[in-house]
C-alpha positions, 0 to 999 in steps of 0.5 A: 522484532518480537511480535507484538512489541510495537503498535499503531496508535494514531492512523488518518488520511487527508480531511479530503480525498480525490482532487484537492487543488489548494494544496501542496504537496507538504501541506497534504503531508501535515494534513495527515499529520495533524488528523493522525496527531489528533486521532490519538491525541498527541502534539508536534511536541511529543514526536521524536521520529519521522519517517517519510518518502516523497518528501524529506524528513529534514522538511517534514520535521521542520514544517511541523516542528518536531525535533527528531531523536531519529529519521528516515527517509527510505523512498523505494516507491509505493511500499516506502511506508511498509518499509517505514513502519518496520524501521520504526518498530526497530527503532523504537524497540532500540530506543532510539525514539519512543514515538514515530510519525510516519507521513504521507502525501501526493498532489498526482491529479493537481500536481500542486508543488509536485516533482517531475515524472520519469527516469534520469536518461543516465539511470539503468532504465532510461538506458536499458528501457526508456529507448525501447518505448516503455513511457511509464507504469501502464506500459512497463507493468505490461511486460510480466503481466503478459508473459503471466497471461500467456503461460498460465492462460489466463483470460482478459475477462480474469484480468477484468474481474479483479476491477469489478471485486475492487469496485464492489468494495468501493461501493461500500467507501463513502470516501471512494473517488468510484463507487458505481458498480462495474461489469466484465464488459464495462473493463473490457469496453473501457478504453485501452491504455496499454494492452491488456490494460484498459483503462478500468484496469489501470490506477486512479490518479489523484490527491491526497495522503495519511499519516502513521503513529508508532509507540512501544506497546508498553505505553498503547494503553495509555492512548485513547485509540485502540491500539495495532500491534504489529507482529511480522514485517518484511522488505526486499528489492529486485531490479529497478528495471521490470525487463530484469525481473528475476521471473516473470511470473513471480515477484522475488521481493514479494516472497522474500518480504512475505516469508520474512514476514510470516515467519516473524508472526509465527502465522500461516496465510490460513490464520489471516482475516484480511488482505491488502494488495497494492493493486495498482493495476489489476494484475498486482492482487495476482502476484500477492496472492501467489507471493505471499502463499495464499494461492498457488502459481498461476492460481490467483486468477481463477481465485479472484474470478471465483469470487473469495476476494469479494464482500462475503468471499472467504478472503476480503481483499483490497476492502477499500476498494483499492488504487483502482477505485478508492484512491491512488495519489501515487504511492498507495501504500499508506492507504493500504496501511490505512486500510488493515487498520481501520479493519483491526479497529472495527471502524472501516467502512466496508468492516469484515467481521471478526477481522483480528488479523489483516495484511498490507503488501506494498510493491514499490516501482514496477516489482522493484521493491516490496514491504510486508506488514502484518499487524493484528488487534490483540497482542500476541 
């Protein structure tokens, strides 16, 4: 993709975030769509893509009546919409659409029209995992996080900070589920969840959702929003089961995405303004920083322990306050998205000045999957 040839023009989340027990799951879909359509002033008419994940494209598309020229319904987890916003700036570069609807939307606190939980018991991890007592993602997230803790001797009050930094930025959200400040002790007092989770480390639950507005960066300037650009995009995959990591102490698909990514952007970590990290448990940030070049092995810790993620550090990170006190309906990485663009607009709530530069990593399941998107203010 040539950087800069594509950009977002339309970005809103759900008219209400946290629990929303009157709607379904589609209809928090179309929330998001119809507050998206509005923020740049289109209709259901003048979509010719859809892109989604945890639900279908066919019902997106039928709900709100669009007619699509081109779909996609890429579900890898969490960072499924990483990877739609790269397809769609394929797609629109190709010409086989011109404008793109990428939604989103999850009952996980009301479970209003929702799916099932778990693996298949014929799946790789229901026959390689799920007999040996991992149950979900606190306990299989804590396989690698502790192989990390005990290699690079990493402390449970590292671990801990990286909730407190979180919750510093939630307190600047108005639309934040947790905005009362938090210390090491309060992490560390909360109740244990799956060693060395506690429950302040662990994702919130919740409802709600966002949508996504992709054109050419020809007709951006025909909108009433500041344009997007995306300059660099990246995807991989790993395993679908976190026993199978290729290194415990690295996710490989978060390499592969972000050297992808940034060498598509023609930029260095040291040309980024802000980051997102899909931090669905507190070690995630970690692994981001390490991934995508920030910091080196082992080095991500005492980095954010040190205090340069948090408001005024020289790295704003996870600005909205991230999964773990801001919102986490399930697959968070539309409100990372969300998040790198309302930074580049200048209108987030916790606003990093002068960001011209923000990027969004998503992983999806437990390392299985992972997206890059790097998206700047100014076209390149």
């Amino acid at each position: 993709m040539k950087p800069g040839s594509v950009a977002v023009v339309g970005a809103a989340e759900t008219t209400q975030m946290g629990v929303i027990p009157d709607m379904s799951v589609i209809q928090l879909h179309a929330d998001a769509a119809l507050n998206t359509l509005k923020d740049c002033g289109l209709t259901p008419k003048d979509i010719d893509g859809v892109a989604t994940a945890g639900e279908s494209p066919v019902a997106i598309s039928h709900y709100l009546g669009i007619k699509p020229t081109w779909v996609d319904g890429t579900s890898v987890g969490g960072c499924s919409f990483m990877l739609h916003v790269r397809h769609a700036a394929a797609a629109i570069n190709e010409g086989l659409c011109s404008t793109v609807l990428i939604t989103h939307g999850e009952s996980g606190r009301s479970r209003i029209g929702a799916g099932g939980w778990g693996a298949a018991a014929a799946s790789l991890a229901g026959q390689f995992e799920a007999p040996y007592g991992t149950s979900g993602p606190p306990s299989s997230f804590t396989i690698p996080v502790l192989r990390y803790m005990k290699d690079y001797g990493v402390t449970e009050e590292q671990l801990a900070m990286v909730a407190v930094v979180q919750r510093e930025w939630a307190g600047r959200n108005p639309r934040a589920s947790f905005r009362d400040p938090i210390t090491v002790e309060d992490v560390l007092n909360s109740r244990i969840i799956a060693y060395p989770f506690h429950l302040l480390e662990c994702c919130l639950v919740t409802d709600g959702g966002g949508a996504l507005i992709m054109t050419s960066a020809d007709r951006a300037k025909d909108f009433p929003t500041k344009p997007i650009y995306i300059i660099g995009t990246g995807e991989s995959v790993e395993s679908p089961m976190v026993s199978q990591m290729y290194d415990f102490h690295h996710s490989t698909a978060f390499q592969i995405s972000g050297k992808k990514a940034f060498a598509e952007a023609g930029i260095t970590p040291k040309d980024v303004d802000h980051l997102m990290v899909y931090d669905a448990f507190a070690h995630l940030p970690w692994y981001g920083l390490e991934g995508l070049g920030f910091c080196k092995p082992g080095e991500g810790p005492a980095f954010i322990a040190e205090g340069n993620t948090r408001p005024g550090g020289k790295l704003p990170l996870n600005t909205n306050g991230g999964g773990l006190s801001y919102m986490h309906s399930g697959m968070y990485g539309m409100y990372a998205l969300q998040e790198s663009v309302r930074q580049l607009r200048g209108t987030a709530p916790a606003q990093v000045p002068g960001a011209k530069i923000s990027v969004a990593q998503g992983v999806g399941g437990m390392f299985a999957a992972a997206g890059t998107i790097i998206m700047a203010n100014e076209r390149p």
